[in-house]
The first five atom37 places (N, CA, C, CB, O) and aatype in JSON, in Angstrom:
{
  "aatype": [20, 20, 20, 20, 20, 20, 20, 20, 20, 20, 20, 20, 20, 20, 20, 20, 20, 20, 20, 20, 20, 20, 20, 20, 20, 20, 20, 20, 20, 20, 20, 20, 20, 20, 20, 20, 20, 20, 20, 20, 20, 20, 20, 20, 20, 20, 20, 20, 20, 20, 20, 20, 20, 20, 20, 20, 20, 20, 20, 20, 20, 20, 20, 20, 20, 20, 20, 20, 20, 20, 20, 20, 20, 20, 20, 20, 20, 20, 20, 20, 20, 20, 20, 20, 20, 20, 20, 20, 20, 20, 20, 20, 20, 20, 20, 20, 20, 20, 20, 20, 20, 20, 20],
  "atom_mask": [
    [1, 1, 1, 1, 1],
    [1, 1, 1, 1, 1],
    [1, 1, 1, 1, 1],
    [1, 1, 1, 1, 1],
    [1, 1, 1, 1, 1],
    [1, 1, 1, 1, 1],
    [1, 1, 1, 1, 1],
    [1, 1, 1, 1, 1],
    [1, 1, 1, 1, 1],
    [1, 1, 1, 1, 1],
    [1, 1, 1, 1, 1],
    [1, 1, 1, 1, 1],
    [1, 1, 1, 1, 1],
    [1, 1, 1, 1, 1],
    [1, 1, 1, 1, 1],
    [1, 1, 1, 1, 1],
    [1, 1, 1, 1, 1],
    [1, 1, 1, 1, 1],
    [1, 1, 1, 1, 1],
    [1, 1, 1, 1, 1],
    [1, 1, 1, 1, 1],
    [1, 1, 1, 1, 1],
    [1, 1, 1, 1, 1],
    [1, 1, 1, 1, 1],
    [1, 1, 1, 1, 1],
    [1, 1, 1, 1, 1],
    [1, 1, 1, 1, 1],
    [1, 1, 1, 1, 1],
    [1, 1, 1, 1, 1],
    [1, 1, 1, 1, 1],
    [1, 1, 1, 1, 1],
    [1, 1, 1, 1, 1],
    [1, 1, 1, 1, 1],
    [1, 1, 1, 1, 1],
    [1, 1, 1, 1, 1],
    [1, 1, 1, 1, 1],
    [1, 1, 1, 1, 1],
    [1, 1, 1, 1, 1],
    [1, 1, 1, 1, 1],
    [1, 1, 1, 1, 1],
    [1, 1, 1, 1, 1],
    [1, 1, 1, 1, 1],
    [1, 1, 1, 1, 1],
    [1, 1, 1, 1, 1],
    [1, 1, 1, 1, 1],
    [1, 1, 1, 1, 1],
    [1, 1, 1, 1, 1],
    [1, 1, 1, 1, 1],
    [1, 1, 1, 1, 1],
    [1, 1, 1, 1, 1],
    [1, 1, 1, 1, 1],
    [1, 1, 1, 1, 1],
    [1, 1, 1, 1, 1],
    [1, 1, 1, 1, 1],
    [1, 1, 1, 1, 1],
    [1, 1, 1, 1, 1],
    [1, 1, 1, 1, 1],
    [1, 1, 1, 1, 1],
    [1, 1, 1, 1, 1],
    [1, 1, 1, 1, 1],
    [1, 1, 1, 1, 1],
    [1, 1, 1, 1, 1],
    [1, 1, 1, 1, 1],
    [1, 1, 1, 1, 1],
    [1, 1, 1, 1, 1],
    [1, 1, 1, 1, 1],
    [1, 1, 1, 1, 1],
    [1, 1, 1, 1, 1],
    [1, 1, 1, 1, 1],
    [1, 1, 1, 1, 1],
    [1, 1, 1, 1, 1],
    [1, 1, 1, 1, 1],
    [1, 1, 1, 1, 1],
    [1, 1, 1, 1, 1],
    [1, 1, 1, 1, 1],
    [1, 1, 1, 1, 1],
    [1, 1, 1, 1, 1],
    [1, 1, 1, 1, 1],
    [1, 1, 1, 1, 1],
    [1, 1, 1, 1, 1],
    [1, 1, 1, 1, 1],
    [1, 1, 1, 1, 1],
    [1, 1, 1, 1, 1],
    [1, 1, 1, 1, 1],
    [1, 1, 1, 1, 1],
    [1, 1, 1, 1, 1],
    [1, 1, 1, 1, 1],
    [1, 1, 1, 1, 1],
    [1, 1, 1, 1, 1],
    [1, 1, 1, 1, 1],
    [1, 1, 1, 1, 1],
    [1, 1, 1, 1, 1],
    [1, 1, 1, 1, 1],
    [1, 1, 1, 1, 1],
    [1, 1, 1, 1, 1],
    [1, 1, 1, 1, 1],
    [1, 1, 1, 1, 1],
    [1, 1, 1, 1, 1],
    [1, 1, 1, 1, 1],
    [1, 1, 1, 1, 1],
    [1, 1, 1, 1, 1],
    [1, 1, 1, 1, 1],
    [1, 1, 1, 1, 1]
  ],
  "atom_positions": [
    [[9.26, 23.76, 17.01], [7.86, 24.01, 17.33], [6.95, 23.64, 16.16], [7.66, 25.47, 17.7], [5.77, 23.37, 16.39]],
    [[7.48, 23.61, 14.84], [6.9, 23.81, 13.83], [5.98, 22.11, 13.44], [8.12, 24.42, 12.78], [5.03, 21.81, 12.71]],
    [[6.95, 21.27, 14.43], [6.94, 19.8, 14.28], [5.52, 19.16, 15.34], [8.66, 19.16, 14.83], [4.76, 18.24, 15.01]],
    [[5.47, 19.89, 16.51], [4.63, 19.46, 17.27], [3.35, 20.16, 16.85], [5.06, 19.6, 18.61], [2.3, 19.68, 17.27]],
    [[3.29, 21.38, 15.98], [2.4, 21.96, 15.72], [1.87, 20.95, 14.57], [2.72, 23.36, 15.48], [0.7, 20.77, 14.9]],
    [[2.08, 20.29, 13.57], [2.16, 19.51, 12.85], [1.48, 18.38, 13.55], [3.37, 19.42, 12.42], [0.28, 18.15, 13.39]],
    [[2.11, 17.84, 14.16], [1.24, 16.53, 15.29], [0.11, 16.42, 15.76], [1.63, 16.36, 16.48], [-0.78, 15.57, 15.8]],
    [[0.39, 18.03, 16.3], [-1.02, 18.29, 17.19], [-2.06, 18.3, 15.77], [-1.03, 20.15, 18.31], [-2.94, 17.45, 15.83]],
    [[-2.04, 18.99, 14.76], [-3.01, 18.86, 13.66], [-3.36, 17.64, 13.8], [-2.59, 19.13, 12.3], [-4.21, 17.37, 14.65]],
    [[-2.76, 16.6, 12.98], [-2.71, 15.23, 12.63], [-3.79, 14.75, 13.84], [-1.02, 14.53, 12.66], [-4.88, 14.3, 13.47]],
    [[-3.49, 14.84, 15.29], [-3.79, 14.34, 16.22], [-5.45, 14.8, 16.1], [-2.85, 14.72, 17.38], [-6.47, 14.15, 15.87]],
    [[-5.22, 16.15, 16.34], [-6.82, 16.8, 16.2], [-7.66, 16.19, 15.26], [-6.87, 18.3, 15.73], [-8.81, 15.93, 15.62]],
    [[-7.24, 15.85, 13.88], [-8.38, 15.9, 12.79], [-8.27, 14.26, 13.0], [-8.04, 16.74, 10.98], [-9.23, 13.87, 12.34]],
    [[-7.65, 13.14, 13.54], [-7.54, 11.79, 13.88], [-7.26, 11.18, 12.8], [-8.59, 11.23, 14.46], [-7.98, 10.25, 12.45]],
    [[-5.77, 11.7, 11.78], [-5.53, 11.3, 10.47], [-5.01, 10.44, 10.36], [-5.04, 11.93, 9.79], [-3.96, 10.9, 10.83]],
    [[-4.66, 9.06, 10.03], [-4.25, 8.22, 9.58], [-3.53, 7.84, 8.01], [-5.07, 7.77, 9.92], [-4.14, 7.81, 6.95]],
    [[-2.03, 7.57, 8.22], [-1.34, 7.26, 6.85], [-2.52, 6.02, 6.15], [0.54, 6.53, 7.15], [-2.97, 5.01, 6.68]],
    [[-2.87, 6.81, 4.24], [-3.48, 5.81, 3.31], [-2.61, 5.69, 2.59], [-4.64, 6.05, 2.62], [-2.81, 5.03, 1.56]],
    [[-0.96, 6.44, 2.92], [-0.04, 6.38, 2.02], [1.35, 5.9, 2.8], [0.01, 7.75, 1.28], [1.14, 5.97, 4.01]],
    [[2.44, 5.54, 2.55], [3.41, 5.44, 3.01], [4.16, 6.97, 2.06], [3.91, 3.83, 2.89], [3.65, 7.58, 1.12]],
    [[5.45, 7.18, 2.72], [6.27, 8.72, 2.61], [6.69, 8.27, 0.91], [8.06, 9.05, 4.06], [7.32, 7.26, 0.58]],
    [[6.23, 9.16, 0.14], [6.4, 9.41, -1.25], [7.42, 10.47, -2.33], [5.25, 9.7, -1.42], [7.09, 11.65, -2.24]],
    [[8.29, 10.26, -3.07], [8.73, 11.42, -3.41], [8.45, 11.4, -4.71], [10.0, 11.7, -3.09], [8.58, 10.49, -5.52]],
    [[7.92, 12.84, -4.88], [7.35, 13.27, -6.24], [8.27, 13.02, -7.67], [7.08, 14.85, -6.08], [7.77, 13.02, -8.79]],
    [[9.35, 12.87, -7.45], [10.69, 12.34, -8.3], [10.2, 11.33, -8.98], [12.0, 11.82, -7.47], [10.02, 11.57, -10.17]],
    [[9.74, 9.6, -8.37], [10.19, 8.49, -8.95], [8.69, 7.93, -8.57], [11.7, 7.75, -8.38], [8.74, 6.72, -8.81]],
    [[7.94, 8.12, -8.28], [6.97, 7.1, -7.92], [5.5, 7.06, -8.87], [6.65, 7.4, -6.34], [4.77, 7.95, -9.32]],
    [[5.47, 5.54, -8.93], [4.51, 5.31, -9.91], [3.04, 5.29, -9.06], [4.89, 3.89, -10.73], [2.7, 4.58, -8.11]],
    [[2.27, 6.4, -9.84], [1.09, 6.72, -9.88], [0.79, 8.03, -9.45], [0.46, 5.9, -9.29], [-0.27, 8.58, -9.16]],
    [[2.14, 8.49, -9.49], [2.3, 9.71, -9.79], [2.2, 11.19, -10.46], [2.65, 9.53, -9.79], [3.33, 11.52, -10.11]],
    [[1.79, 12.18, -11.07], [2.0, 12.84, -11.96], [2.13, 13.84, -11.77], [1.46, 12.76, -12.64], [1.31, 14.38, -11.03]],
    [[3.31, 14.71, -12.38], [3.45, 16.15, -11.75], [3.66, 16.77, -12.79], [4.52, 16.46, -10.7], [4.08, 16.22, -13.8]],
    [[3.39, 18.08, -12.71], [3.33, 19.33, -13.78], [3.59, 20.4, -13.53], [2.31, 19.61, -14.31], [2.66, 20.82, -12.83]],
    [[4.71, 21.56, -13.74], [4.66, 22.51, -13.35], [3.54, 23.56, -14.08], [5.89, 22.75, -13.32], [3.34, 23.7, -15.29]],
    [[2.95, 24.17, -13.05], [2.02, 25.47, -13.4], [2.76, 27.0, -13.5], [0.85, 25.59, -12.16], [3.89, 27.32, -13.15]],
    [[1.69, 27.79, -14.11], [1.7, 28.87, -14.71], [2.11, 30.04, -12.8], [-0.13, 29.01, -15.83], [2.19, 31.23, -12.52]],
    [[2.21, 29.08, -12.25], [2.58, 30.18, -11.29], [4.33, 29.45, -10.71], [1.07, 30.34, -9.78], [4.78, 29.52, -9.57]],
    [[4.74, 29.05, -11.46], [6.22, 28.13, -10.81], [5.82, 27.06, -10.09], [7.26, 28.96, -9.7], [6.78, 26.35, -9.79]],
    [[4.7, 26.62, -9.66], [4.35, 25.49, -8.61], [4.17, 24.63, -8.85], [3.57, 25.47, -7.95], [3.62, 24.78, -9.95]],
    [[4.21, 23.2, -8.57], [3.92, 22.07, -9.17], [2.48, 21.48, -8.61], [5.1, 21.14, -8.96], [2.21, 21.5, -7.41]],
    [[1.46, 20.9, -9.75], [0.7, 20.13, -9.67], [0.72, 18.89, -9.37], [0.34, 20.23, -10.35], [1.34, 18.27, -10.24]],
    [[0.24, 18.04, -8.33], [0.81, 16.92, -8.26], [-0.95, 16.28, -8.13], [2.13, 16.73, -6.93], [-1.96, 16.9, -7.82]],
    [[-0.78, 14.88, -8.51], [-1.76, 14.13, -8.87], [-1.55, 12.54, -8.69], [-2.03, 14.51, -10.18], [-0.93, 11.81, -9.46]],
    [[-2.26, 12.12, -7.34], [-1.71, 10.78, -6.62], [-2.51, 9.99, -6.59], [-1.27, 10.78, -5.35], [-3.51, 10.11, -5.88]],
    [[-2.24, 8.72, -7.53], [-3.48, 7.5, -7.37], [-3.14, 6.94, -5.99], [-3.44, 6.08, -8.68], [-2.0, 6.72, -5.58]],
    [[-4.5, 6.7, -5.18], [-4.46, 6.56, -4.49], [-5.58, 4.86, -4.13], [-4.47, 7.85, -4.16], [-6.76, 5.08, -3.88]],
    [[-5.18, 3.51, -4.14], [-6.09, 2.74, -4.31], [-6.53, 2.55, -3.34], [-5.91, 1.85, -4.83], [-7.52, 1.99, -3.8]],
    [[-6.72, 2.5, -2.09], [-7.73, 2.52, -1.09], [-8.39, 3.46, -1.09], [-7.39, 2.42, 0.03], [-9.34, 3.39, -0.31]],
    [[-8.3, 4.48, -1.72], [-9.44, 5.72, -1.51], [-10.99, 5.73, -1.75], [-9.08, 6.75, -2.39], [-11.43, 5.85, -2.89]],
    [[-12.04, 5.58, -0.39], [-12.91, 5.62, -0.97], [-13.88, 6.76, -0.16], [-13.3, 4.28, -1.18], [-13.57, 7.51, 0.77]],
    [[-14.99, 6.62, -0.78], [-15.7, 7.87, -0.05], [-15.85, 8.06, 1.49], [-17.06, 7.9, -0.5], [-15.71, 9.19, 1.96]],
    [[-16.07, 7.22, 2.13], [-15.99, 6.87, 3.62], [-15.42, 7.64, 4.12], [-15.47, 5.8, 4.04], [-15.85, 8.02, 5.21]],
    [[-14.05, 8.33, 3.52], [-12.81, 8.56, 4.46], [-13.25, 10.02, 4.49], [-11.06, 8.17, 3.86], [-14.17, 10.43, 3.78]],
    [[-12.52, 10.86, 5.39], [-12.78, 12.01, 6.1], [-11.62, 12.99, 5.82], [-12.96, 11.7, 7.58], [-10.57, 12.39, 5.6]],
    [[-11.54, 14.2, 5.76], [-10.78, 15.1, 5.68], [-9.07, 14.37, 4.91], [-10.85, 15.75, 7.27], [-7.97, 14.22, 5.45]],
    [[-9.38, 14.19, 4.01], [-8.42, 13.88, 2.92], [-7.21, 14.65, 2.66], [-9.06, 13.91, 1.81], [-7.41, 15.26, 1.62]],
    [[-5.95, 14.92, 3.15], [-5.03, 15.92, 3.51], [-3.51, 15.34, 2.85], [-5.06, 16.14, 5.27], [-3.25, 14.17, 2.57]],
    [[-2.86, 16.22, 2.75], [-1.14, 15.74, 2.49], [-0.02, 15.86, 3.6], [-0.47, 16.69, 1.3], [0.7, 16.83, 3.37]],
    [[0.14, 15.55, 4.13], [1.34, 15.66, 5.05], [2.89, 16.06, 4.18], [1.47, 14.06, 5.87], [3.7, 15.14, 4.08]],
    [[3.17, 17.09, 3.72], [4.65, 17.74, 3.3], [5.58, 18.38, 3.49], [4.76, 18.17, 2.76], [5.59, 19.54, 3.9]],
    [[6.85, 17.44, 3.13], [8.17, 17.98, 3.62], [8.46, 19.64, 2.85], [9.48, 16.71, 3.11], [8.72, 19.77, 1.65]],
    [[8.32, 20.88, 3.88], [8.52, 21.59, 2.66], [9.81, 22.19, 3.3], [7.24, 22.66, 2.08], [10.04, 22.66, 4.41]],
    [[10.89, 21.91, 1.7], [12.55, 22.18, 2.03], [12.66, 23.57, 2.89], [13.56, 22.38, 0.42], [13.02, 23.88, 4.03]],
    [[12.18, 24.24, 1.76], [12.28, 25.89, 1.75], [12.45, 26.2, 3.44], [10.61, 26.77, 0.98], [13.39, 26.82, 3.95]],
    [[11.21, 25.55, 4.21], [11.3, 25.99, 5.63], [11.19, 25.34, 6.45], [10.67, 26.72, 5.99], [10.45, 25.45, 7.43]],
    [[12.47, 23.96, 5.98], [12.85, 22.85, 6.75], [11.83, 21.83, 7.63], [13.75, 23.41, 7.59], [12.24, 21.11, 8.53]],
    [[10.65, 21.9, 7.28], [9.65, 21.33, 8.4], [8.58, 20.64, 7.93], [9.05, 22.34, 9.24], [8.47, 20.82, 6.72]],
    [[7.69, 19.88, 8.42], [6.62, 19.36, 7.85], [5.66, 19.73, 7.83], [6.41, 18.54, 8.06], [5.41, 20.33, 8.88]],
    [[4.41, 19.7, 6.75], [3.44, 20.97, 7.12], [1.98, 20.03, 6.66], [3.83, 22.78, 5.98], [2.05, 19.27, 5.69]],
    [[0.81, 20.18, 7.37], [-0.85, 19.99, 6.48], [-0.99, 20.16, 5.18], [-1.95, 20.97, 6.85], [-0.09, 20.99, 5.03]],
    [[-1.36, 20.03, 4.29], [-1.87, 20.82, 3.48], [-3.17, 20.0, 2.84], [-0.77, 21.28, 2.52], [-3.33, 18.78, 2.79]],
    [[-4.04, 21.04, 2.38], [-5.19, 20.26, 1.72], [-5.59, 20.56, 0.47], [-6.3, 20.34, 2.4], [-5.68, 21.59, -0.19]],
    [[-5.82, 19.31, 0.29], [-5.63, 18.92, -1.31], [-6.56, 19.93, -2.13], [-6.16, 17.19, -1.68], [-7.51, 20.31, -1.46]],
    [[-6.52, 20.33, -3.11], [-6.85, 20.82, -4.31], [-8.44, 20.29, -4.73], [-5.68, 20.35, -5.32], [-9.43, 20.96, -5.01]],
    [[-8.25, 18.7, -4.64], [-9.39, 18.16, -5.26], [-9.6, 16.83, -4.51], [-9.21, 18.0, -6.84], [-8.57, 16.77, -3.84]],
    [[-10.06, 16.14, -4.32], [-10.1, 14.2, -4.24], [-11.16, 13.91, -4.84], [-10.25, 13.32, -2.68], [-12.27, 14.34, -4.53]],
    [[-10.82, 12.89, -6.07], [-11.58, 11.84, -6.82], [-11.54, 10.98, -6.59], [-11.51, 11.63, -7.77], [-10.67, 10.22, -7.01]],
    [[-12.77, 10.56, -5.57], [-13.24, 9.1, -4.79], [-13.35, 7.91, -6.13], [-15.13, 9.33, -3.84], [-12.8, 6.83, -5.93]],
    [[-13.95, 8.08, -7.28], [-14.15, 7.49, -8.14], [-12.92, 7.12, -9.16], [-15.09, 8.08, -8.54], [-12.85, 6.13, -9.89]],
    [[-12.06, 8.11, -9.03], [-10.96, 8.09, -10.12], [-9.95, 7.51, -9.07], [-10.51, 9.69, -10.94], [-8.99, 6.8, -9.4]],
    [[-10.29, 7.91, -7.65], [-9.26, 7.19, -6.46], [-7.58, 8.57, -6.92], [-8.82, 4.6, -7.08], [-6.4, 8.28, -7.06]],
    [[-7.99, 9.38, -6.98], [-6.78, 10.28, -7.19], [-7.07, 11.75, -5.96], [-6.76, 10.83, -9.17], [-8.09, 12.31, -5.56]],
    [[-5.69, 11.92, -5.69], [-5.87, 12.97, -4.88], [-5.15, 13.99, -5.79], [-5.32, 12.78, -3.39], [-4.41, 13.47, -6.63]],
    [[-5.23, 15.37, -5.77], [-4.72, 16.35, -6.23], [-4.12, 17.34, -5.2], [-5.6, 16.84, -7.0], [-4.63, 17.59, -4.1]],
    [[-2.56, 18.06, -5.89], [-2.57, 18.84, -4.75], [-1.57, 19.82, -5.39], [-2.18, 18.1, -3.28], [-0.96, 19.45, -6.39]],
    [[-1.29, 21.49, -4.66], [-0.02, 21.87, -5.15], [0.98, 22.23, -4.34], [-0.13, 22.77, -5.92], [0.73, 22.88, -3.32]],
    [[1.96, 21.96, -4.6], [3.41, 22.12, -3.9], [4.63, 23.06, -4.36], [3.99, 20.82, -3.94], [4.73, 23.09, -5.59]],
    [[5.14, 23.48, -4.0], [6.73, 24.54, -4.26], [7.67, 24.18, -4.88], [7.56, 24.89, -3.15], [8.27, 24.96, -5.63]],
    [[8.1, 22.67, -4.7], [9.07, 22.19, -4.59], [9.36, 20.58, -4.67], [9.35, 22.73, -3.65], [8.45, 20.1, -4.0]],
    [[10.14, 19.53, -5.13], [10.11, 18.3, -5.12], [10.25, 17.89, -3.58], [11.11, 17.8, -6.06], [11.27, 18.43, -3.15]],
    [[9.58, 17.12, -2.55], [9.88, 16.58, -1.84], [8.94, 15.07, -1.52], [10.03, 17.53, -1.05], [8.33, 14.34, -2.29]],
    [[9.14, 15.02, -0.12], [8.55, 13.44, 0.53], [6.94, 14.68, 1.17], [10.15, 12.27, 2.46], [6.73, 15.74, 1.74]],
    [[6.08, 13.3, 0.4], [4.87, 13.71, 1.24], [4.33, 12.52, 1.52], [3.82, 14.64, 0.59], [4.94, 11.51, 1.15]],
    [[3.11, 12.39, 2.23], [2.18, 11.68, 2.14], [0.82, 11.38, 2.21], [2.44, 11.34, 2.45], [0.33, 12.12, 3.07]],
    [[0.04, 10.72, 1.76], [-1.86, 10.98, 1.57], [-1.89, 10.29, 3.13], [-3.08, 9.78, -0.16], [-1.38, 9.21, 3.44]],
    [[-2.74, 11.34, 4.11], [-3.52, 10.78, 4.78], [-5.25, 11.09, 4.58], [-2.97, 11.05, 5.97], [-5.84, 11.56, 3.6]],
    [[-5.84, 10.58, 6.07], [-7.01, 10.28, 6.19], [-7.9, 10.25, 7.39], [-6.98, 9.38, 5.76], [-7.33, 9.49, 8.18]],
    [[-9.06, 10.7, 7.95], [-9.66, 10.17, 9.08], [-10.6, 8.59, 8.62], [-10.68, 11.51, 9.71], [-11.65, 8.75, 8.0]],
    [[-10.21, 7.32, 8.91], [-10.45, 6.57, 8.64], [-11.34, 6.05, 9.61], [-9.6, 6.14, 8.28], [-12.05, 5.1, 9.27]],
    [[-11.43, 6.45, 10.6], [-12.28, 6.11, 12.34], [-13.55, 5.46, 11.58], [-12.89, 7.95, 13.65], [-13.69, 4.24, 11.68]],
    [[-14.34, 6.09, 10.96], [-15.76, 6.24, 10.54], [-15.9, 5.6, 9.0], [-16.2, 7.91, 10.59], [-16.98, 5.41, 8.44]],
    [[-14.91, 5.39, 8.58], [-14.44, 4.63, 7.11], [-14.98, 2.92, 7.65], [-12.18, 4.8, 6.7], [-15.0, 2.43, 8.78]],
    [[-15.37, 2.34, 6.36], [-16.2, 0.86, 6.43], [-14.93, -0.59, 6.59], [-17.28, 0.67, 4.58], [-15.33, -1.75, 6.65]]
  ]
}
């Protein structure tokens, strides 16, 4: 259930991949940091990012409770083209976007 609930989001807010599936491990333009609460900071250049785009979100694998989940970002720097976000755990995520209304 946890999967279609997931969809149906995606579907609702009309998000579109600006990223292909990423793991916080190995990928360049990356940067991660663990914080003062056990959680990791993660920080994703993102080069198509520009102001245009709409509800700026992460799509993440989270292990802990086997499923894929929304989450929204921390910060987005249209200018720096970086998304920010925090997570639990190393996994696959990815930057989407409502791009409908994007130039």
């Amino acid at each position: 259930a946890a999967i279609e609930n997931t969809i149906k989001e995606i579907e609702e807010k009309n998000l579109d991949f600006l990223t292909g599936f990423m793991s916080l491990e190995a990928e360049e333009g990356v940067t991660v940091e663990k914080n003062e609460n056990g959680k990791y900071d993660v920080t994703v250049q993102v080069p198509i990012l520009k102001d245009t785009l709409k509800d700026v979100n992460i799509l993440y694998y989270n292990k802990e409770l086997k499923s894929w989940e929304i989450i929204e970002p921390a910060a987005v720097d249209f200018e720096k083209q970086t998304v920010e976000f925090e997570v639990e755990d190393f996994s696959l995520f990815a930057v989407l976007a409502n791009i409908e209304e994007a130039e």
